[in-house]
Structure formats: C-alpha cells, structure tokens
N, C-alpha and C positions, 0 to 999 in steps of 0.2 A: 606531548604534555599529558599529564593524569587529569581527570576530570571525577570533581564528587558531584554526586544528585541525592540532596537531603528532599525523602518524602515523605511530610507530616501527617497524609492521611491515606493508608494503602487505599482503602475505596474506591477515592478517587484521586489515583497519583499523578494527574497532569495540575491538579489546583494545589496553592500551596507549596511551589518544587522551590527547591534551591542550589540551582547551578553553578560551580566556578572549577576554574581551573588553572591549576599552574604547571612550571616548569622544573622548578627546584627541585632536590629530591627530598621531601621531608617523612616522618612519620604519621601516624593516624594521629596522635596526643598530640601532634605540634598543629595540628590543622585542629583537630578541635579546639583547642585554647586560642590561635588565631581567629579561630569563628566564635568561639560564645566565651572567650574573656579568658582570661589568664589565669584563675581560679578555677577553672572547671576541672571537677573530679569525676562525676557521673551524670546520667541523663535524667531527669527527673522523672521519665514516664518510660516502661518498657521499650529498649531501642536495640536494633539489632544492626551489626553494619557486615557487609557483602565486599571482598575485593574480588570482582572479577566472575560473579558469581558465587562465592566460597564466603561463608561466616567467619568471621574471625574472632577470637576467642580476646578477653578484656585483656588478659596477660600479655596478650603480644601488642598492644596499640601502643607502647614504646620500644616497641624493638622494628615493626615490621615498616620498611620503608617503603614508601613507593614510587612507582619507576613510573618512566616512559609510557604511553598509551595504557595504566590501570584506572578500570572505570570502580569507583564508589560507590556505594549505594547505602545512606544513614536512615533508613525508616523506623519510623515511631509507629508501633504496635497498637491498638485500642485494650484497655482492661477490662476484660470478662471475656473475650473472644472464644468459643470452643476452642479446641487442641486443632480440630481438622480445620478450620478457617485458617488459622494463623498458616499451617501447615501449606494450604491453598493461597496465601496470600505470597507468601515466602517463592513459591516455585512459581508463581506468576511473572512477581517483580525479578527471577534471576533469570528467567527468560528476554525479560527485557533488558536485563543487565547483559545478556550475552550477545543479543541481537543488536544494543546500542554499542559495544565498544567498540567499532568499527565510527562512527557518524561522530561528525564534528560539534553539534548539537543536541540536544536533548527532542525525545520526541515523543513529549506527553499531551500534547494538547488536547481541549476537551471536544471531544465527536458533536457540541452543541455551535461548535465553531464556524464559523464560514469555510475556511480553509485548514486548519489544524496546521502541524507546523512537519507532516510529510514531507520528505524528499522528494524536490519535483521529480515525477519522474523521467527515466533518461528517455529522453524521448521518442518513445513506441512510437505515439502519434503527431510527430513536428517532422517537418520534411529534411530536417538532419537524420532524426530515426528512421527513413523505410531507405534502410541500407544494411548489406548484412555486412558484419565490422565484427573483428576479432577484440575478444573483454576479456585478456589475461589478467588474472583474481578478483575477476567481478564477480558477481552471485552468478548462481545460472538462475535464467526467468521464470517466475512461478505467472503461469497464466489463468486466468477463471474467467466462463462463459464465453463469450464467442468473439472473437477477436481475429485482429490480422495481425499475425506475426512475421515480422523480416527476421528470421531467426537468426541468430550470432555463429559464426562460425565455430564447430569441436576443434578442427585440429584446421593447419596451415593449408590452402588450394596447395596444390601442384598440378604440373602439364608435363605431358609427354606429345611426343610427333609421331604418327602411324600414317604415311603415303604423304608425306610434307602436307596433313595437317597437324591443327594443333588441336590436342583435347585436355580440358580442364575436368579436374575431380573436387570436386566439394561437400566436403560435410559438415553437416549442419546440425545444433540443437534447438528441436522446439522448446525446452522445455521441461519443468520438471511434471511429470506424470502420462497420463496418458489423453489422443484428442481425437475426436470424431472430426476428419479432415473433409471439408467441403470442395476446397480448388485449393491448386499448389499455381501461380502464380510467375509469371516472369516480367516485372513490374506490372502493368493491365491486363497481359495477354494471358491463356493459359496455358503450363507448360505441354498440354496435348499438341501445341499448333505448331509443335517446332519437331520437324521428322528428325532431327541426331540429337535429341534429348534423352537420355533415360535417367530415370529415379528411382527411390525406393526407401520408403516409411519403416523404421523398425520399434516397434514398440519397446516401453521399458523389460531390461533384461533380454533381449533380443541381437541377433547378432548380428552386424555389416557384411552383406556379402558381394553385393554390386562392384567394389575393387577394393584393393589392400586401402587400410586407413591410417597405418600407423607409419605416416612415409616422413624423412627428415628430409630437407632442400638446404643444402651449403647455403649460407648469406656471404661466403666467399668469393664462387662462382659465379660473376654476374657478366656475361658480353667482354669473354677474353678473349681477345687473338691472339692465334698459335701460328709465332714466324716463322719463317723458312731458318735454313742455315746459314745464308745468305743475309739475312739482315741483322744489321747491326740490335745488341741489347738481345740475341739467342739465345735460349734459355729453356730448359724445364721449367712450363706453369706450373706452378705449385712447388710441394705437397702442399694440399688440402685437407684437412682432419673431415670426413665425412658423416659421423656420428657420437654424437654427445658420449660424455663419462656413462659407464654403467650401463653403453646401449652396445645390441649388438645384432648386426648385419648378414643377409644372405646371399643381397640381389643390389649391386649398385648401378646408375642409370648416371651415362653424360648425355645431356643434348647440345648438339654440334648443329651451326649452319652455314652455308653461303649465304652471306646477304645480297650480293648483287647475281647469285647464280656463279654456276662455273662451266667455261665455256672458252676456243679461240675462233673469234672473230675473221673470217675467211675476208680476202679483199674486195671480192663479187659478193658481201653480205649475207653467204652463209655462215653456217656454225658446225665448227669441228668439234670432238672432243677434248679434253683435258682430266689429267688425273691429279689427284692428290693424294699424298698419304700421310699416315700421322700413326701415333701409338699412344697409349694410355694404359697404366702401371698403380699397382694398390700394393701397398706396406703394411701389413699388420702391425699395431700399437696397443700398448696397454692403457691402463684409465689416466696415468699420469705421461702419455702420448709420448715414452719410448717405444724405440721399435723393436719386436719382439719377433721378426721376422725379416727376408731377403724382398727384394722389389721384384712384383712379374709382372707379364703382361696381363692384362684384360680384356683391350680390344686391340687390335691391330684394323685402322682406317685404311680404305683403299677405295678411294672413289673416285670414275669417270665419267664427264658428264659431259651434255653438250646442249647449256637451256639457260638464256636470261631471268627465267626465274626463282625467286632465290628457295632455296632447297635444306630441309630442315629434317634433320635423324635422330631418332634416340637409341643409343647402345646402350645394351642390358648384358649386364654382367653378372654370373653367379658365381659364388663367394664360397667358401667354408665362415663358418659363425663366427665370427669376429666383430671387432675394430679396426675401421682402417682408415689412413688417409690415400690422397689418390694424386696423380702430378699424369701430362700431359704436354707429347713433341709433336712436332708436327716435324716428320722426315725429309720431306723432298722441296727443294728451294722455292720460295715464293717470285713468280715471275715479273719481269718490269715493264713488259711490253701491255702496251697500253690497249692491245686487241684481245689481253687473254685477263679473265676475271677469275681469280682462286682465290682469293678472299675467307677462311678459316676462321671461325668462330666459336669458342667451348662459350655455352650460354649459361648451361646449368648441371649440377651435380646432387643425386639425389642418393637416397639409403632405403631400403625397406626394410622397416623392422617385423618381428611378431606382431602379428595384428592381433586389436584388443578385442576382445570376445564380447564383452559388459561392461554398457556407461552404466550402468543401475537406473534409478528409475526417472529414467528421461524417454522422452521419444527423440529418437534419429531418422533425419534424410539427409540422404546421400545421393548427388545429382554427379552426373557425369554425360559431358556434352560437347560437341566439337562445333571449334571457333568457327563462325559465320558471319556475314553481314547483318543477318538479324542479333545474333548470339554475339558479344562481343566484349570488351571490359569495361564499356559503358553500360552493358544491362548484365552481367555476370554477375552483379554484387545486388538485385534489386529481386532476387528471388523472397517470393511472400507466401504465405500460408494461410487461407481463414480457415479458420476452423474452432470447434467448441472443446473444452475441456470436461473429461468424463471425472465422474469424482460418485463416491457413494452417499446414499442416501438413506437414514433411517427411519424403521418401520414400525410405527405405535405395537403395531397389530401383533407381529412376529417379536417386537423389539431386538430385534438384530438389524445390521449395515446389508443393504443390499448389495447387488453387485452392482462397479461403477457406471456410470450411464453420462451420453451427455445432460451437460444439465448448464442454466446460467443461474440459478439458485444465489442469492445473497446468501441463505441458509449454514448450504452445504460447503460452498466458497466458506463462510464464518467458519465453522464445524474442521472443514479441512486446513486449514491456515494455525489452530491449537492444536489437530491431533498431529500433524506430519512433522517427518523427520526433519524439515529443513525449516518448520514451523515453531511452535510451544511445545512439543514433544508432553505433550500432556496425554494420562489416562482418561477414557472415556465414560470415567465414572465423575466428572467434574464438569461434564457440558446438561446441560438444562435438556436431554434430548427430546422428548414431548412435547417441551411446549415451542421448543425451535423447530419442529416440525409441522404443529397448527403454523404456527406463524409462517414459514413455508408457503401454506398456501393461503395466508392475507397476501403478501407481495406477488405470489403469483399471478394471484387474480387481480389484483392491484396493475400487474405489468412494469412490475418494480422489479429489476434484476443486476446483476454484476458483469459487467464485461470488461476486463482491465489485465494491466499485465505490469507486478510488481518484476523491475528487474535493477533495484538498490538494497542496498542493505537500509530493513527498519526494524521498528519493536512490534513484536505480537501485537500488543494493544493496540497501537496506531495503524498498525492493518484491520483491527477487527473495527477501528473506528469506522477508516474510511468505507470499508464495505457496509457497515451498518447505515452508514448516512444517508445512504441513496433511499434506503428503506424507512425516511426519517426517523431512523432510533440510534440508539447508543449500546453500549456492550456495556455490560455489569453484571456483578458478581450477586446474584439471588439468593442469599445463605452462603452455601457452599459450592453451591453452581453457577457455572457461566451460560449467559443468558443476552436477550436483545431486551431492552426496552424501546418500546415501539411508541413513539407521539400521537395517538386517537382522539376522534372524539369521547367524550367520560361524561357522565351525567349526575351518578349515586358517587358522594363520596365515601372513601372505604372508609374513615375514621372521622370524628368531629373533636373540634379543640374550642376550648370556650374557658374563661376566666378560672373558672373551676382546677381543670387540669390544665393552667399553664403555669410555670415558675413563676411568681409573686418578681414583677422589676426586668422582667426577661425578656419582653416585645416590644422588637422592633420590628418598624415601616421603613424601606427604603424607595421611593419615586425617581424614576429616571426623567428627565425636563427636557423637552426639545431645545435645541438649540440652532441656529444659522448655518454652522459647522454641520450639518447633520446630513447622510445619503438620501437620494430624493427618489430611490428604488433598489434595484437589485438586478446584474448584468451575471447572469447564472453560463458559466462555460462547461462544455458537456462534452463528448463524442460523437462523431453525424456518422448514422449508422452508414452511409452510402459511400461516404469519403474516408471514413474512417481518421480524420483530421479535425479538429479543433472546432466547436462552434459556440455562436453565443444567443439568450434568447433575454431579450428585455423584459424585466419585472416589475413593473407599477400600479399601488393603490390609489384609486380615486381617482384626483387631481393631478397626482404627482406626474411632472414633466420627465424623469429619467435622466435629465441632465449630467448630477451628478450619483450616477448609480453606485452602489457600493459590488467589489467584483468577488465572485464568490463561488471556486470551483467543486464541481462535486465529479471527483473521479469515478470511473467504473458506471455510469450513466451513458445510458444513447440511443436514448430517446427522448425528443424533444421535448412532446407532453411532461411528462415526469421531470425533468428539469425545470422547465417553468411551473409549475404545483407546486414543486420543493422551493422556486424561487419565490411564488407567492405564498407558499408559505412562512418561510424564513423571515420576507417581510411585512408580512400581518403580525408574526410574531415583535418585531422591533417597535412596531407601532401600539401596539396594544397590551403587549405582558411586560410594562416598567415597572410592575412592582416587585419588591424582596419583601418578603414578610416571614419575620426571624423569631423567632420563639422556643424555650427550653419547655420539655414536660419529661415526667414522670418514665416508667419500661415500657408505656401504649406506644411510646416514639415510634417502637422496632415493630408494630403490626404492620401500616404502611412500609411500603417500598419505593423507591427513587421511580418517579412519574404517575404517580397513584395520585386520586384526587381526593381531597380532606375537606369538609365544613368547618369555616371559622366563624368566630363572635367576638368581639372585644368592643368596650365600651367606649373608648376613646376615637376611635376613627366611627363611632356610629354602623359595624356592620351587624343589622338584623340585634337579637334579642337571646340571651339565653342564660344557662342556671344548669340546678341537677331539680329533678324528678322526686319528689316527698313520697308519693302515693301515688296509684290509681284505682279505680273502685267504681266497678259499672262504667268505665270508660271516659271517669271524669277523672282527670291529670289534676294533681297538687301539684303546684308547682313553689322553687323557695325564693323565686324573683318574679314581681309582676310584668305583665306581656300587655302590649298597646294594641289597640285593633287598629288598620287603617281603614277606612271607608273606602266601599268603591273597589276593594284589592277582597282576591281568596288568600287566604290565612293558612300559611301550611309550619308544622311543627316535626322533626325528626329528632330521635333518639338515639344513643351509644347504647349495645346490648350489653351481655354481662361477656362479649369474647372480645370486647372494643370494636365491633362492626357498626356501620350504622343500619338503621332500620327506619322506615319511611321514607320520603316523608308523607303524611299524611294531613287531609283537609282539616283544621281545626277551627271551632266555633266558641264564641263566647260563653263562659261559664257565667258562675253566681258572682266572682270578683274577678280583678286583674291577675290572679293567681290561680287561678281555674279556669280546663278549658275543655272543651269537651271533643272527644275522638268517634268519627263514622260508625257504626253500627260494622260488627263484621270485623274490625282493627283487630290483629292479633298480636297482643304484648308482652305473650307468652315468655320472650328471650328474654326481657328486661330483667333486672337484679334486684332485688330489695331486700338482701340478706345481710342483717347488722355487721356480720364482720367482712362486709365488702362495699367497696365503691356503690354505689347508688349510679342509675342513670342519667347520662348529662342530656340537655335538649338545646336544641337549637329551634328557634321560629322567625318566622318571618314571611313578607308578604310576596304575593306575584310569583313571577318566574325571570331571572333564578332567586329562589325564594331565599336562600344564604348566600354569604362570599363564601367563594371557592378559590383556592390553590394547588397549583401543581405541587408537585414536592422535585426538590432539584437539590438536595443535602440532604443527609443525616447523619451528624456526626455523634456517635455514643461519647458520653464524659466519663471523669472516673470517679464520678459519685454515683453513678445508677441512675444520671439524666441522658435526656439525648435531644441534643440542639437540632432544631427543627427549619430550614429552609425552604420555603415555598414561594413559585412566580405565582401571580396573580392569572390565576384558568379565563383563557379567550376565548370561547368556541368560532368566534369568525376567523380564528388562523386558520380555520378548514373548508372556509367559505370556496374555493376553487378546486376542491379535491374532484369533482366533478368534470372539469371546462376542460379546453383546451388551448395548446400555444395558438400566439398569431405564425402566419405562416413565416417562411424565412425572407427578410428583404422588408418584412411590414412591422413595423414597432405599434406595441402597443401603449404607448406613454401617448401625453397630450402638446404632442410638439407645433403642429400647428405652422403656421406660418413663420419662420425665422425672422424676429423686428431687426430693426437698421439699427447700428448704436446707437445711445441714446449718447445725448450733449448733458454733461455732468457737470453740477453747479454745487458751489456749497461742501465742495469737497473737505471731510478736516482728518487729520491721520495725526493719531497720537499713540506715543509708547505704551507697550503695556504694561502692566507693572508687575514686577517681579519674573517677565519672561523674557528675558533677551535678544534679541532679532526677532520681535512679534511687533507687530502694530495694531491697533483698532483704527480701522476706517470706518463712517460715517456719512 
C-alpha cells in the first residue's frame, strides 16, 4: 500500500507528523481533497511534496497516480528561510524518504524520547541473534564501536569430502566498512584452539583467496540413491540443471557416499572387497535450458572397498564455460545378499563459477574447516567476531578527515551515518565539524560511547537520534549545519524575555500534575559489556519504590554507569521539568538555539521583576517599572545587550526610588543600547539564587509575520544531580523495596465507570 507523511515542521519532523495509508490507487488531488476537504485548491503556506524522493511538480497532482509501496512526503516550508536551508532541509527529508520506503511505520520520533519509534533491532544481541543466518535483501550491517558480531553469511556454505572427511567453506560479512578485529570466535572458544580451522579477514575491496566463493549447490541433489539395473524404478537420476540463467561453469563437483560402508561380509567375520560402479554425464544448455549440446561423460565411478565405515568422495569435474545440467547411473547391479553393503548415494551437485574479485566496501571472512566433534553443525553457525569499527576522525587543527582508526566515538559514528554511501549521502560542508569534534571529547571523557550494530532498514535521522541519545543530546540542524545538542549543566542565559519583548496575549503556562497512573522510576536496558546480552539497571529518586518503573531502552550503551546517569537522569527530568512555557516575540526568537537557556519575567505567574532600562549615569540604572527589594536576599539584576545576549547578572543595591538602582563600582555597560532608533535594554531582577526563572528552549517555530513562537521546559539543574555516582552493582536495586508486606485485607471496596471511557473503571 502507498504511505503519505505530512511534515508541518521540517526542524523538527518527528512533532507534528501525519501518517496514513491506503490501498487504492488514487492521485495526489484525490488524497489531498480527502485530507483537507473537498474544496482544496492550494496550500496556504509554501508546501512542497516528494513521491519517492523526487518533487513533484503542481501540474501533475492530477495526473500522477500512485501505486504500490510509494512513500509521500507533504512538508510545509517556513517563510523567510535562506535558499541553502530550504535546500538542506529538502536533501535531509529525502534521505529519510528513501531510507523509510522500505519500513512499515514512520520513524520520526523525537531523540527526547524514551525509546523513539526505531526498529527493534534484529537481534545482534537476543540469543536468537548469535547465530550466523543467511538475510537475502536484507541491508548488510552497519556496525559502530566495538561490538560482537555473529556475522550473516555472503554467499551459501558448501562442503566437499577430502579422505572421507567433510570440510565446510563459509563466508561471511562483517559488515559495511572496515574493523580492528580483537578475537574471531567459535561460539566462546577462540577460533586458534581448533588445529583444522583456517580463516582469513579481507578488508573492503580486497580479494577472497582462501577458496573459490562464488560456488552454486543444486537444491535438487539432496541424498539420492543410484540403483542397480536390477532394481525395479531404474533410471537415469536426473538431468539436473546445475547453474542459474546467465551463469557459467568451469569445474562441476558430485559428492557420492556409502552410508553403511561397502563391503562383503566373510562367514568367519572378516571383510572382503566389493566394487561399484556408476557414471555421471553433463549436457550443455542454453539460458532457456535447451540443450545445445550431446551428453558425456565426467566421471566414470569405480570403487572397491572393504570397510564398515561409511565412505564419502567428491568428484571434480572440469568443464569447458558453459551451462550445464548433469544426470547420474549407477552401472553394476545392487546386491541382495544381506552380507554385502553397496549402498550408493549422490548427496550433492555443485558448480564453480568466476570468483568475485570485490564486495566493495565490506570486510570479509572466510573460514574453511573440517567437520569434528568439536567443529560440528551445532557450532558451525555460532562463529562471532569482537571487534571495533575504524571510521575517520576530524581534525580542528589540519581540518581535514584523518585516516580511519578504531574508534567508539558517538561523534564520528554520527558524522559517518550522514556522510556514507549506505547512509545520508550528504557533503561535508553540511556537518557542524568543530564543534562535533569539541564535543567529541565531552563524551569522551564523559565515557559515553556507541557500540551497536544497525542491521534494519531506518531513517538517517532516527539513527542520528539513537546514537546521540546515549550522549544525552539530540541531532539538529544549527543554521545550516548538522549538529548534537547536548543536555548540560547552563547557568547564564543567552537571551532574556520579559513583557517588553513578548507578543501582547501570547503566554502561555503549561503544568504537568502527578497523577496515581504515573511511573514510580525508570528500568534503563542497556548492553553488558561481558555478555554482550541484554541488561537492566533500576532507576529511583528519593523514595520511590521502583515498582512500577517506566522501561526505557537506550541502544548503542554498555556500560552500566552511563545507563543509570541517563536513567537518573531522564527521571529527574520527569519529575521536575512539567513546565511548557509558550510565548511569541519579535526576530530576538532566532538568537537562541534549541537547548540554550533564556531569563524570563512575566507578571502573572509572579517570576522575579522586569522592564527596559531608561538610563544609566554613573552607575545608577533608570529604570521604567519599579523593583521590590526583599530583605534578608542579595538583589541581583541582568541586562539584554544591543546583539540580544544577556549580560550580568550583577549585585544590585537600592537607589533614591523603586526605580533606581544602583550597579558595583567596576560593572561595565559598555554593550547596552541607548540609541533612539533602537530597542533600549531589557532587565530582568530578582533575588537570591537562581535569581530569575529560567527555561530550556525545546521549540522555535518562525511565523510568517516575522514572529517566532517560543517553547521552553522549565531549567532543573538537579536533573544532573548523579552525573557524578555510580550504578548499584548487578543483582542489587537501588529502589526502597524493603521488606515485601503480606496482602493487605481490602474493605470498602467501590468500583465505578468512568465516564466517557469505556472499559475503564475508578476503583477507590
């Protein structure tokens, strides 16, 4: 079915989405008139729409139909945007347009989320994933930082028999790019401890040479017996077609066995010989599998034995280039006598094609190893890999990409996930690179890193989420650049909003209210560096029991510390930042940025005191609204300069009236404005510490009057209260569980409907 996703604000396109989808086949004008009314002629606000990636032009949204699996995309534009923004916004969202039309869902959710609305993914780390398993048209795996990978098989095993044993070949993809390999693995053990193993890593663009890789196995040939002439249902097995349309063959292989041995049983319990014989015959075909040729021989079978055990060949056969199929007699009659075992078996039929030179840019291993009691096809499929992915890093100093290195960088993971070809295929004049490199080493030294391994199809964005998240930030667009905003402690707000400069009718206060319903902590699941398997570590403030925890995964973590800091922090945040505080002002909107901290004042909620600045003169502030002193409190006042920054704030002392106050000896006010044909400066005052309310900012959305609506959570600084501590260990909760009571004997029970929600009750 076709799927649209209307995005009302590029910015931020997981808020706001509007997802449907149908089956029918209709045009773009028949879906828009089913979505905004029967009347609709045009969009009100600059709107651009995407099928598939590609713009479509107004003329065609009654002609162009769409089919089967086309993804939509209706975004509304902002008015005034520079040319390169829109231009950056545009190649962002059709990268997610091409990464989504694959996924049954939309997958924009916002990186402040708990969990986002990522594809689980397929399970690298659940003990269904450490298994190597063939993924025809699955992505291949993008891995980052250090990881165990059970890698998915390139191409199908095959075995041959060399002295009746059996040896398997398997190749394997790490992986797209390149990794600094620690131990290669055979479920726990490593593959050094097994003496008929060999292996062999080939990095991207590198070539297989340990054995041919490009081999076809009939699904034809599977454990056929080849009768005698003698028994009834005689027959030529086969022909068998031995290689696909379009393919073409050098070297064909049957593997033939006795299963019980072959052998005649003497009456004194020894063992005589016995022979067998048989032939096997290939027919050249064309691609639509006439034959294009006479039948010959290939191998002529002639084998005598004289051993109970059972005995396993592989016949190689060389070809001229062709297509062929291939059929198989067995000459000499199968015996009845119950002392003699000949028993005849064609097991398998193989082709060797051209071997392929270049997977591009993957690492390959390719293991080849004979069957054992250790080695067997209970642990043939449990080969694993740790190891770290190398990826480039860049350099303030040179500003150029170094050469790759290992590395578990959030950073560079972010960084590489936009530039790569299997990624946002983005220019590197569009990533933030400076300041994603400071930040670099905050998480560094923080010991916040990425170790994960996407192997689903998702959107850019929702991969730059989940990797940012561990770093508690988000990805966003800084101007024209892509960027992290990072969650910190903040103290100076960069801008201040007070009555002055806000829209007259335009503030609102939103408060979140506890409720009964409400999580009693935070159950943070992670990666256990040791097991590389799933874990979880309890997150409780105060009092709270943990009971009912709210669950809340953060991919690409593993380490436990860090999981619980992010769980404590996530729920400090829940408990403390309920406020929305919503407000339009003036083009100051756009100095702040999404997580930047702002001084507010408004007269109705009572926060602090403020106005604009009339004069200063020897360091005495006019001011054009009177200021309250409180007793007992220091009295501090800060300023808007003339570039919208704030400045102070500074101790301020009673003047000659409530409108005069007097500023430190030494204050320099130098930046402030008092130039008639410009804004004057705004103040903010107030007592103690924190001397103003302060907000985060988590919106800005520009209007198309030259306003810009203003969203900010209420600034907690104790959300950061555990950036310091550490988890309880594993097995030890840190909640206040306590002795588990006996149930209690319930009186007074009364359970009534609720109203207006059907199957709900209120109990009491």
């Amino acid at each position: 079915m076709a799927k649209v996703i209307e995005i009302s604000n590029p910015f931020e396109p997981w808020k706001d989405t509007y997802t449907t989808e149908f089956k029918q086949r209709i045009t773009i004008r028949t879906y828009l008139r089913r979505r905004h009314g029967p009347d609709f002629r045009e969009f009100e606000k600059p709107t651009i729409i995407l099928v598939n990636g590609k713009g479509i032009e107004r003329k065609k949204w009654d002609t162009l139909v769409l089919k089967k699996h086309d993804v939509v995309n209706v975004i509304t534009l902002r008015v005034g945007l520079p040319i390169l923004i829109v231009i950056l916004i545009v190649m962002v969202l059709v990268s997610v347009v091409i990464a989504l039309k694959a996924q049954k869902k939309p997958n924009m959710a916002n990186v402040t989320g708990a969990n986002g609305n990522l594809p689980a993914a397929d399970p690298v780390y659940s003990l269904k994933g450490q298994s190597n398993q063939t993924k025809l048209g699955a992505p291949i795996e993008v891995p980052y930082g250090l990881v165990r990978m059970y890698p998915s098989y390139a191409a199908a095993p095959y075995t041959t028999y060399k002295n009746n044993d059996q040896w398997v070949y398997q190749l394997f993809c790490l992986g797209q790019g390149q990794f600094d390999i620690a131990t290669i693995n055979i479920e726990n053990t490593p593959i050094s401890s097994y003496t008929d193993v060999q292996y062999e890593v080939t990095g991207p663009g590198g070539l297989v040479t340990l054995f041919p890789n490009n081999v076809i196995t009939s699904v034809s040939v599977s454990s056929i017996e080849l009768l005698g002439p003698n028994q009834g249902g005689y027959a030529w097995s086969g022909p068998f077609v031995v290689c696909g349309v379009g393919q073409r063959t050098t070297s064909i292989e049957c593997d033939i066995n006795f299963p019980n041995g072959l052998y005649l049983a003497n009456n004194d319990g020894s063992l005589s010989t016995f022979q067998v014989t048989a032939h096997f015959q290939a027919q050249q075909i064309d691609d639509t599998g006439a034959p294009i040729g006479s039948w010959f021989d290939i191998t002529n079978l002639d084998i005598t034995l004289a051993t109970t055990t059972p005995q396993r060949f592989t016949l190689v056969s060389a070809v001229s280039s062709g297509r062929y199929q291939v059929r198989a007699e067995r000459t000499n009659n199968r015996s009845s006598d119950t002392r003699i075992s000949d028993q005849l078996m064609w097991e398998q039929l193989r082709a060797y094609l051209p071997t392929t030179t270049s997977f591009g840019n993957v690492t390959m291993l390719a293991v080849k190893a004979r069957a054992s009691n250790n080695l067997n096809g209970n642990s043939q499929n449990r080969i694993n890999v740790i190891g770290t992915r190398m990826l480039q890093a860049w350099d303030k100093t040179s500003q150029t990409w170094l050469t790759a290195a290992p590395t578990r960088s959030i950073v560079w993971a972010f960084c590489d996930a936009f530039r790569a070809t299997y990624g946002g295929q983005l220019a590197d004049k569009y990533l933030d690179k400076d300041n994603l490199a400071d930040l670099d080493v905050v998480f560094s030294d923080r010991g916040e890193y990425f170790d994960w391994i996407f192997d689903q199809r998702s959107t850019v964005w929702g991969i730059a989420q989940t990797m940012a998240r561990v770093g508690r930030g988000i990805p966003m667009m800084n101007g024209s650049l892509i960027t992290i905003i990072r969650d910190q402690p903040q103290s100076l707000p960069s801008a201040i909003f007070n009555q002055e400069n806000m829209v007259k009718g335009s503030f609102k206060r939103q408060v979140k209210l506890a409720t009964i319903l409400d999580y009693d902590g935070v159950e943070v699941t992670y990666t256990d560096p040791s097991t590389y398997l799933p874990e979880t570590v309890l997150c409780v403030v105060g009092s709270e029991h943990g009971y009912n925890p709210e669950p809340v995964t953060l991919e690409g973590c593993a380490n436990r510390n860090i999981a619980w800091r992010y769980g404590m922090y996530y729920r400090r945040l829940a408990l403390l930042a309920t406020e929305n505080i919503i407000f339009k002002t003036g083009m100051e909107g756009h100095i702040p940025s999404y997580g930047d901290l702002i001084g507010l004042n408004y007269d109705v909620p009572k926060w602090g005191q403020g106005g604009f600045v009339v004069s200063i003169a020897s360091l005495v502030c006019t001011l054009s609204e009177p200021v309250t002193f409180v007793g007992g409190h220091t009295m501090y006042i800060g300023f808007r300069d003339r570039y919208g920054n704030t400045v102070g704030p500074f101790v301020a002392t009673a003047g000659s009236d409530s409108k005069h106050v007097v500023l430190p000896g030494g204050t320099d006010t130098s930046a402030l404005c008092f130039d008639d044909d410009k804004e004057g400066p705004l103040f903010l005052f107030g007592a103690g510490t924190p001397w103003v309310k302060t907000g985060r900012i988590s919106l800005l959305a520009p209007g198309s009057d030259d306003t810009v609506e203003v969203t900010a959570v209420n600034y907690a600084g104790d959300v950061f209260a555990d950036d310091g501590n550490n988890a309880p260990a594993i097995g030890n909760t840190s909640g206040n569980l306590g002795i588990v009571p006996n149930l209690p004997s319930v009186t007074g029970l009364k359970v009534l409907p609720a109203t207006n929600q059907p199957g709900m009750v209120i109990a009491s």
